[in-house]
C-alpha positions as CSV (number, residue, x, y, z in Angstrom):
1,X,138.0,168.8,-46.0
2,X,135.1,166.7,-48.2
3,X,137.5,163.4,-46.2
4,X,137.1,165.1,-42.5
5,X,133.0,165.9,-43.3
6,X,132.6,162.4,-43.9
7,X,134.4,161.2,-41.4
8,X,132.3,163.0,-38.3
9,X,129.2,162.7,-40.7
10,X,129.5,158.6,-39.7
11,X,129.9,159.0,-36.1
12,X,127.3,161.3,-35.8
13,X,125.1,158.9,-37.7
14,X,125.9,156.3,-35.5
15,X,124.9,158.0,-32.5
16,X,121.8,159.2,-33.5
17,X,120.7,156.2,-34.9
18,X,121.5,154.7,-31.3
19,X,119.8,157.0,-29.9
20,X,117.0,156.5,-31.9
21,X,116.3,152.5,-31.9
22,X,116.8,153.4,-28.0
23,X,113.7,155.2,-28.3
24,X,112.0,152.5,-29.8
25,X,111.9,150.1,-27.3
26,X,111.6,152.8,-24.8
27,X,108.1,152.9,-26.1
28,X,107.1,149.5,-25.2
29,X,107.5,150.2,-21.6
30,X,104.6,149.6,-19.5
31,X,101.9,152.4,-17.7
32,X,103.6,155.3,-20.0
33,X,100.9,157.9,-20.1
34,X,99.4,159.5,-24.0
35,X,101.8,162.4,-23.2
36,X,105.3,160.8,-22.4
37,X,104.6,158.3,-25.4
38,X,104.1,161.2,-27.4
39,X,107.3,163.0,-26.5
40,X,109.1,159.6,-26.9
41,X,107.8,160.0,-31.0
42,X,108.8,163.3,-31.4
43,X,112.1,162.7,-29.9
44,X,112.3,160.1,-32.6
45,X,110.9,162.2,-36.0
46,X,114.1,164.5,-34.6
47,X,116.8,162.2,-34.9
48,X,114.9,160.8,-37.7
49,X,115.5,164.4,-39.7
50,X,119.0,164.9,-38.2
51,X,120.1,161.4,-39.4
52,X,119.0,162.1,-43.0
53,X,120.6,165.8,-42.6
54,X,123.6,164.2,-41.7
55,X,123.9,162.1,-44.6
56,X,122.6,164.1,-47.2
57,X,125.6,167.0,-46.2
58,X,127.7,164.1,-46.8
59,X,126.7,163.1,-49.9
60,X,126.5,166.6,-51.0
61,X,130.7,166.9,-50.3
62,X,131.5,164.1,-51.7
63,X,130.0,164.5,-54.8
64,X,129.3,168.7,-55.2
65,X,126.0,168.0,-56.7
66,X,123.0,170.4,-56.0
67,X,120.6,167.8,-57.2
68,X,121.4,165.8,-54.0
69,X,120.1,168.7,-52.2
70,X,116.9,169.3,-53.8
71,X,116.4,165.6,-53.6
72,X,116.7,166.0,-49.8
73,X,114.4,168.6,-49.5
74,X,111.9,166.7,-51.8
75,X,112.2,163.2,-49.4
76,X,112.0,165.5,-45.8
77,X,109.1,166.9,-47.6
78,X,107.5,163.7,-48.2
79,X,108.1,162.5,-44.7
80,X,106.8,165.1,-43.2
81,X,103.4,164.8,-45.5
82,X,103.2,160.9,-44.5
83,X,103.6,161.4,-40.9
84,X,100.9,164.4,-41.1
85,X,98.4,162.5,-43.3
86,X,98.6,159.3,-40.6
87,X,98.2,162.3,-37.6
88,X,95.6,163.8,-39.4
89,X,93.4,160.9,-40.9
90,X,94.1,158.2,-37.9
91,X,94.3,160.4,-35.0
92,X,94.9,156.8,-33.2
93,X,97.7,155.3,-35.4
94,X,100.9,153.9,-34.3
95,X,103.3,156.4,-33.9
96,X,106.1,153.8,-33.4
97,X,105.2,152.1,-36.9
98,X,104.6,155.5,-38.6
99,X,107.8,156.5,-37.6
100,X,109.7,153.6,-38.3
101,X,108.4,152.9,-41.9
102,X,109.6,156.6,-42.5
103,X,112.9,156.1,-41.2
104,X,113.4,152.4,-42.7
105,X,112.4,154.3,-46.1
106,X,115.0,157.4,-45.5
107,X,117.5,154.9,-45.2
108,X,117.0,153.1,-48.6
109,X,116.9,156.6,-50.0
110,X,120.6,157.2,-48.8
111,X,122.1,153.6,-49.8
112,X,120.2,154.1,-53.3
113,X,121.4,157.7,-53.4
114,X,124.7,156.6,-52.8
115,X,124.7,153.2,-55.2
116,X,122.9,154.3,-58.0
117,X,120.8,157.8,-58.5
118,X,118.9,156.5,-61.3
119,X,117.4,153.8,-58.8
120,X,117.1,156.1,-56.2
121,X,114.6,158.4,-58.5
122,X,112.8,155.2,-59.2
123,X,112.4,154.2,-55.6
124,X,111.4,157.6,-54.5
125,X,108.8,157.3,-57.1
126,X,107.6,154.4,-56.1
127,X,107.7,155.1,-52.5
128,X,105.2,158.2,-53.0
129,X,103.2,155.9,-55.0
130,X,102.3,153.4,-52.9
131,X,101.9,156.2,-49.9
132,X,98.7,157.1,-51.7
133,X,97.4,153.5,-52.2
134,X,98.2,152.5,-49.0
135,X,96.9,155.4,-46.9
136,X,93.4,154.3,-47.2
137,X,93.9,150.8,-46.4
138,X,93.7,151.3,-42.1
139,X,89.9,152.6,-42.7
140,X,89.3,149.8,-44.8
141,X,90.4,147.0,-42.1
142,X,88.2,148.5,-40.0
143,X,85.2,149.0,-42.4
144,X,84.7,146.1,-45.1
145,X,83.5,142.9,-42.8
146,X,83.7,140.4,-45.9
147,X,87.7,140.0,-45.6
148,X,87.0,136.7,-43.6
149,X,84.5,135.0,-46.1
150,X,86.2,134.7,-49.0
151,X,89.3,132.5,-48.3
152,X,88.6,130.5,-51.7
153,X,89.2,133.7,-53.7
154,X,92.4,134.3,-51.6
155,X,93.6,130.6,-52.4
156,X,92.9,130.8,-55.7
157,X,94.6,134.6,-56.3
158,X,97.5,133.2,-55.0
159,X,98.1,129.9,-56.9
160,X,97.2,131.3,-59.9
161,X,99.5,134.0,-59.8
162,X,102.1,132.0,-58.6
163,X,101.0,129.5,-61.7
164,X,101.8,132.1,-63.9
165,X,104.8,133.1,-63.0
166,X,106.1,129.3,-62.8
167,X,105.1,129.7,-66.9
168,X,105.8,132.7,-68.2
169,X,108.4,134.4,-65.6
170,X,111.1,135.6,-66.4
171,X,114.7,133.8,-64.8
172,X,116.6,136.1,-63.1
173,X,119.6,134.8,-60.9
174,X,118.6,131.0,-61.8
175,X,114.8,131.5,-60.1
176,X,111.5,132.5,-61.7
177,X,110.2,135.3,-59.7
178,X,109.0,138.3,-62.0
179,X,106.8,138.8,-64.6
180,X,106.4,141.9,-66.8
181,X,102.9,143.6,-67.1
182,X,102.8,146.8,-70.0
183,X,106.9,146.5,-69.8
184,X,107.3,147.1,-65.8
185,X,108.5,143.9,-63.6
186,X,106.3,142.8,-61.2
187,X,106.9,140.3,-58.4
188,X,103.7,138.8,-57.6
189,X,104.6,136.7,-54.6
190,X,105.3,139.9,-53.0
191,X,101.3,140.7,-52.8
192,X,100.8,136.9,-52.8
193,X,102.3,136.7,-49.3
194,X,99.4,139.1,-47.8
195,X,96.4,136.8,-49.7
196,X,98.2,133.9,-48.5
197,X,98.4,135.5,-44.6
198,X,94.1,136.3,-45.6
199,X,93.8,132.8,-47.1
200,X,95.0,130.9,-43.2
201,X,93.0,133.5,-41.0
202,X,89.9,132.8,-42.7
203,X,90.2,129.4,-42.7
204,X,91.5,128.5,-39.4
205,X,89.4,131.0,-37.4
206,X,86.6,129.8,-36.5
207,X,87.0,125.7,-36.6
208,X,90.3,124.2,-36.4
209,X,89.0,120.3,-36.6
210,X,91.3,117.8,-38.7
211,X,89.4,118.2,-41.3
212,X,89.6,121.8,-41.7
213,X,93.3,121.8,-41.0
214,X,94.0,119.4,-44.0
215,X,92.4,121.3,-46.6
216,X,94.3,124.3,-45.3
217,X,97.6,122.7,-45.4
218,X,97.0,121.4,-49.2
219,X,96.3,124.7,-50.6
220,X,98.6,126.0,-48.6
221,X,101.3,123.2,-49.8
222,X,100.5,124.3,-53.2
223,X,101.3,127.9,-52.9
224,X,104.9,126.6,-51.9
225,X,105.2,123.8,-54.4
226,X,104.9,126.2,-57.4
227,X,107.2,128.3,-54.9
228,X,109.8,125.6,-55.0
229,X,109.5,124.4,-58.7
230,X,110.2,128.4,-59.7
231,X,113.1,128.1,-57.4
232,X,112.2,131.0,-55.3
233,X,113.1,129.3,-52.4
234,X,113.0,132.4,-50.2
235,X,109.6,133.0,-50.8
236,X,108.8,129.1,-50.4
237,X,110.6,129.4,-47.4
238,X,108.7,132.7,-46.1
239,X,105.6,131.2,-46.9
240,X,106.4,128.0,-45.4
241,X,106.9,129.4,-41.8
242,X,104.0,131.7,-41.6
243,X,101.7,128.8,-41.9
244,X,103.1,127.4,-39.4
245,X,103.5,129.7,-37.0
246,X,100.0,130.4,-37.9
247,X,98.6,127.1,-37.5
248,X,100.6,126.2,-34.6
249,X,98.8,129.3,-32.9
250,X,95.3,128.5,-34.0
251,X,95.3,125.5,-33.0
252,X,97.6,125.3,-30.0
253,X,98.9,121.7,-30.8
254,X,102.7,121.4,-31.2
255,X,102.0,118.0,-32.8
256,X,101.6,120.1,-36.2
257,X,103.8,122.3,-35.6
258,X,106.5,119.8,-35.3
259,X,105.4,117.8,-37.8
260,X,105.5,120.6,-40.4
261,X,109.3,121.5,-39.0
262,X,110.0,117.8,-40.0
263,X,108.2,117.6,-43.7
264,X,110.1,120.9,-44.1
265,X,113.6,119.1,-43.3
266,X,112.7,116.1,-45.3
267,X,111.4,118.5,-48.7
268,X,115.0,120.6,-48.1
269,X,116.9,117.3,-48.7
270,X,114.8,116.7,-51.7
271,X,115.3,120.0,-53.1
272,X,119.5,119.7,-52.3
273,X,119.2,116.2,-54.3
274,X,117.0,117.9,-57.2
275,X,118.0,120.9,-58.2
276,X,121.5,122.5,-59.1
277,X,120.6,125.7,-58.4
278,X,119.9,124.8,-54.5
279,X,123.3,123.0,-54.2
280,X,125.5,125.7,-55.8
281,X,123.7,128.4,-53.0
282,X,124.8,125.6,-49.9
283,X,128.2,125.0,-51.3
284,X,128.9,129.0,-51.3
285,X,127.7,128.6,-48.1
286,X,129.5,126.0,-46.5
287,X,132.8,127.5,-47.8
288,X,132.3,130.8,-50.2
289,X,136.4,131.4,-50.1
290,X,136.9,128.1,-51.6
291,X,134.6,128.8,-55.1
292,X,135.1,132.7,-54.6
293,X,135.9,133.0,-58.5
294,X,132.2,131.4,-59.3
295,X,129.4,130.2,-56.6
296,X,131.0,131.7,-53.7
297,X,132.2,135.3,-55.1
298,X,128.5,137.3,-54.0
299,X,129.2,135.9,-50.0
300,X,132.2,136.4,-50.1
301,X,132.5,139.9,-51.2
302,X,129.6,140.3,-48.6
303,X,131.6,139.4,-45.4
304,X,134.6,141.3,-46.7
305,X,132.4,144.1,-46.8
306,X,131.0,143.9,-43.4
307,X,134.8,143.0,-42.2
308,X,136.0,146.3,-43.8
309,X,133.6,148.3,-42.5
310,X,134.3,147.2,-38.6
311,X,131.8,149.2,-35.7
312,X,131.8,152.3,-37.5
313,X,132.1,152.3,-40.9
314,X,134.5,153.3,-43.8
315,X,132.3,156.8,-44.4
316,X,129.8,157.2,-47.4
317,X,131.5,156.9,-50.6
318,X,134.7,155.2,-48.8
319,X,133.5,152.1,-49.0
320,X,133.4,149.3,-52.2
321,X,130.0,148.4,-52.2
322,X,129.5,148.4,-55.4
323,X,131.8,145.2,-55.7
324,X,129.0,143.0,-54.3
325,X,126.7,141.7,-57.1
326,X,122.9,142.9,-57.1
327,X,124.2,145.0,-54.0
328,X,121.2,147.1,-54.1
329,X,118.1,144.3,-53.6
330,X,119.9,141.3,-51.8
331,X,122.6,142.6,-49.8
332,X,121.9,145.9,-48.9
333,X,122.6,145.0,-45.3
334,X,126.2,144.5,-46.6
335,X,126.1,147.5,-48.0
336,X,125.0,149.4,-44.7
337,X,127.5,147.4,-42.6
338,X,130.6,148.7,-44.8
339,X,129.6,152.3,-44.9
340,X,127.8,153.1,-42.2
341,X,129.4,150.4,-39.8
342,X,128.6,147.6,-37.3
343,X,126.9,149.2,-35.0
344,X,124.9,151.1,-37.2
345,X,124.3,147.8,-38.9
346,X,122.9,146.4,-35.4
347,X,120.7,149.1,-34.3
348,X,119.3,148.8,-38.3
349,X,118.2,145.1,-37.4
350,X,117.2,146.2,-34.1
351,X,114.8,148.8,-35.4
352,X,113.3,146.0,-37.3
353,X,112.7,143.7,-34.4
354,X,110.9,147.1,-32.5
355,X,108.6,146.6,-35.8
356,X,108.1,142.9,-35.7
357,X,107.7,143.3,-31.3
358,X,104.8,145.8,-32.1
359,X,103.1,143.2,-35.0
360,X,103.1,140.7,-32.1
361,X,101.6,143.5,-29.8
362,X,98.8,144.4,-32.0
363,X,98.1,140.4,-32.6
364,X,98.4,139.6,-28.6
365,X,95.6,142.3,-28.1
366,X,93.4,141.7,-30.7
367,X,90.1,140.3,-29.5
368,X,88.5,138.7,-32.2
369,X,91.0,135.6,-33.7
370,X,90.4,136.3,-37.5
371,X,92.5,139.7,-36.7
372,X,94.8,138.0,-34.1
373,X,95.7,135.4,-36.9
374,X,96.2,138.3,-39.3
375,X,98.2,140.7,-37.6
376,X,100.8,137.6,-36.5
377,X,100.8,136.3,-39.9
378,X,102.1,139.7,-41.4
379,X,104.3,139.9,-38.3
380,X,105.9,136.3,-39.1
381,X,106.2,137.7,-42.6
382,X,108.0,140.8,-42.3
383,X,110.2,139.2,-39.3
384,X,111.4,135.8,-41.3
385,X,112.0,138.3,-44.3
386,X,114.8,140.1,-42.3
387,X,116.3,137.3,-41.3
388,X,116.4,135.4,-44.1
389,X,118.0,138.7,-45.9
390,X,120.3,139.2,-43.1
391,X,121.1,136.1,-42.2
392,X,122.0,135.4,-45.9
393,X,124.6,138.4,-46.0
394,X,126.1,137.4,-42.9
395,X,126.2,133.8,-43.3
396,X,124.7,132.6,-41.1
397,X,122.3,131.0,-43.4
398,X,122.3,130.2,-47.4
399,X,121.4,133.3,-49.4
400,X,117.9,133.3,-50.7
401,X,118.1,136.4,-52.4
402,X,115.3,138.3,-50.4
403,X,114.7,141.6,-49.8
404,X,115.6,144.5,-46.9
405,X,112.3,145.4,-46.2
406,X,111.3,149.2,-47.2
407,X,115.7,149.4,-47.5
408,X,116.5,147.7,-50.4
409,X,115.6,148.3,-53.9
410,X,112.4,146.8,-55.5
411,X,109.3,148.2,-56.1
412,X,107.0,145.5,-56.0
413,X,109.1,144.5,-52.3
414,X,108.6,148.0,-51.2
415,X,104.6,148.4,-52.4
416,X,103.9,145.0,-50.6
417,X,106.0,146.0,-47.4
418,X,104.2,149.6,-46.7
419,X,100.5,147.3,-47.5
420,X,101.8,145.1,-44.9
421,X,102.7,148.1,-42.5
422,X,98.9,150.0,-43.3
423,X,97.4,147.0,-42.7
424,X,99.2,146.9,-39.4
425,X,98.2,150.6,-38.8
426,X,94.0,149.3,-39.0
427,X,94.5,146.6,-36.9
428,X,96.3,148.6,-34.3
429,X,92.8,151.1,-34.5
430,X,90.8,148.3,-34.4
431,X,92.4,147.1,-31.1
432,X,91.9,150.4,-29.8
433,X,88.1,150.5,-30.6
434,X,87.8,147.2,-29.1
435,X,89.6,148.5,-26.0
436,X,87.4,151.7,-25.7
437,X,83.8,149.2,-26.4
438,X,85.0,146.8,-23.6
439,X,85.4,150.3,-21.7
440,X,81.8,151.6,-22.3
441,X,80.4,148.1,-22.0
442,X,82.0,147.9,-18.3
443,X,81.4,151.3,-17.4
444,X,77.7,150.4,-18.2
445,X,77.2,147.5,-16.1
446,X,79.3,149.3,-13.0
447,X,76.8,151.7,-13.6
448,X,73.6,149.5,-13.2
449,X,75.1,147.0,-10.8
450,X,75.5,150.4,-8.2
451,X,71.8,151.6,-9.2
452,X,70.5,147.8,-7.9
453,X,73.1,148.0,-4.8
454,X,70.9,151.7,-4.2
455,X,67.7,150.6,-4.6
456,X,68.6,147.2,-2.4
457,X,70.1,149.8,0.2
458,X,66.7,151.7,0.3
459,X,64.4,148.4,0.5
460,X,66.4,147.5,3.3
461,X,66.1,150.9,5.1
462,X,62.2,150.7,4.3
463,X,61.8,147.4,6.4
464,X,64.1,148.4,9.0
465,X,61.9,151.6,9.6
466,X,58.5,149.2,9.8
């Protein structure tokens, strides 16, 4: 019986989740009215709730444990409080991002759930956490106006922090990337990344003359240096891009652009030629069945994961997840793909890219550049992140041993991700009280331009009569 649950319990999954990344994109469709957009996000909170029904009934077979019940309860509970608090507090909040953070989040919760309970609790934990730090971030985007002048204090946040870690980190997986404050782990780059997305804006807002543009590419230089010499080459590589893509829009010259793309291929050869550590992740890359009893064993058991799984999954608990090292943080895709199956897999990713499509919305609209340059920094963040973490458990690229965003395990990722998505939720007000300003300021000048057409009208009606 627990075998046949589990079995429909994955197809239904896979067609709600369909039908929910279908609703997604539905909502970038053009001239939708307040109403029909509205229906299109409760539609989605619906199959959001069914989804984590499903799964949790599932669970609940397989393992006859009425603690996976209460802990059900307790996560649609805290869902439902999120997406109230955002209705409540920012009447004019992104319903799409709202939605998808929760459902991105319920996700994790199930993998964890499934992987490890103990980590579960923890991310739950954290999860609730950072929902109260981060729900008054939106009103603070659109209240404090000193954001823009202090890009020094950015740059110097950052390469400190990174400084230290480089130091005193510990190594974990041959890279420093975590340091432990009162006996938690913290990854600083994490929070770095946002300074680092400040630190660019500010600087390359207003004046983007040679001048300005070199100091700005120093500093940043040394944020991914230190990057690079703690062997975090995901978050070097992250980093790397953003600046980039950030430059290459403030200034509008592919010239830099291009250049930067170059320096990057030249610094990747030095890195192959310097460090061990970057070799050994190419050469279980290039051929992970070949040194599948050392270098290659992670990849490898991460593509015979996804191979098992096929479109629709093996069924929670059918699968061998667990067989994947650090399954939990790097290849949680993997993990998804086996389980849960391809498609489910795809429409995952897909729900993603809805989130990364409605970063670059929010950063296309935006009048002033500062917050233009902000929202498509975070944007290039979140959406190099999920392909360098899937890309890295399909193969496609090296692993770099980043994050699912709001999916996999990591509290410092997780924290740092839902900052990313407030932040997203002020700009996205912002744009909307630019939009309604422009409105009044129009409305206003229709208005007097058709008093002066009136009082012209009557003049001319005057000197007719004479």
């Amino acid at each position: 019986m627990t075998d046949l649950i589990v079995e429909i319990s994955k197809y239904l999954m896979t067609f709600l989740f369909a039908l929910y990344t279908y609703e997604c994109f539905s909502s970038f469709r053009g001239k939708l009215s307040d109403e029909k957009r509205q229906g299109i996000f409760r539609r989605q909170m619906f199959l959001m709730y069914l989804i984590h029904l499903d799964a949790y009934l599932a669970i609940y077979a397989v393992t006859d444990d009425i603690e996976m019940i209460l802990f059900y309860i307790i996560q649609v509970a805290f869902v439902a409080i999120t997406i109230s608090c955002y209705r409540l507090i920012y009447g004019r909040s992104s319903g799409l991002l709202v939605n998808n953070m929760c459902m991105l989040l319920l996700l994790g919760f199930i993998m964890l759930t499934r992987l490890s309970i103990d980590k579960a609790y923890k991310q739950f934990g954290i999860a609730v956490g950072s929902m109260v730090i981060t729900l008054v971030i939106p009103i603070l985007i659109q209240k404090v106006k000193f954001l823009r002048r202090v890009p020094w204090l950015y740059a110097a946040i950052g390469i400190l922090g990174l400084a230290v870690v480089f130091a005193l980190g510990a190594t974990s997986s041959g890279a420093k990337i975590s340091i432990a404050v009162f006996g938690i782990s913290i990854q600083p780059s994490e929070f770095i990344k946002i300074l680092f997305v400040f630190f660019i804006a500010c600087m390359l807002y207003e004046k983007t003359d040679f001048k300005r543009v070199c100091i700005t590419t120093v500093l940043a230089a040394a944020h991914v240096l230190i990057l690079v010499l703690s062997r975090d080459l995901g978050g070097a590589l992250i980093f790397f891009i953003t600046y980039l893509v950030m430059l290459y829009v403030a200034t509008r010259k592919l010239f830099y652009f291009a250049g930067g793309i170059l320096a990057g291929c030249i610094a990747a050869v030095v890195a192959y030629n310097l460090f061990a550590h970057v070799r050994v992740r190419v050469l279980a890359w290039q051929d992970p069945l070949s040194v599948i009893e050392n270098e290659g064993y992670q990849i490898s058991q991460s593509l015979f994961a996804i191979g098992t799984g096929g479109w629709f999954g093996m069924g929670l608990y059918q699968g061998m997840p667990e067989k994947i090292p650090v399954v939990e943080q790097d290849f949680m895709f993997s993990a998804i793909a086996e389980e849960l199956g391809g498609i489910f897999a795809m429409c995952l990713l897909m729900v993603c890219v809805s989130c990364f499509l409605m970063f670059f919305n929010v950063a296309m609209q935006m009048k002033e550049q500062f917050y233009k340059l902000i929202a498509l920094g975070l944007g290039t963040v979140y959406g190099f992140q999920v392909f360098l973490t899937v890309g890295g458990a399909t193969k496609f690229i090296p692993s770099t041993g980043v994050t699912l965003p709001l999916v996999s395990y990591g509290g410092s990722s997780l924290l740092a991700t839902m900052i990313v998505f407030a932040i997203a939720q002020g700009l996205y007000i912002l744009r909307q009280d630019e939009g309604n300003l422009n409105e009044k300021k129009d409305g206003t000048k229709r208005r007097r331009t058709g008093t002066k057409r009136r009082k012209t009208g009557f003049d001319e009606e005057v000197e007719d009569f004479s």
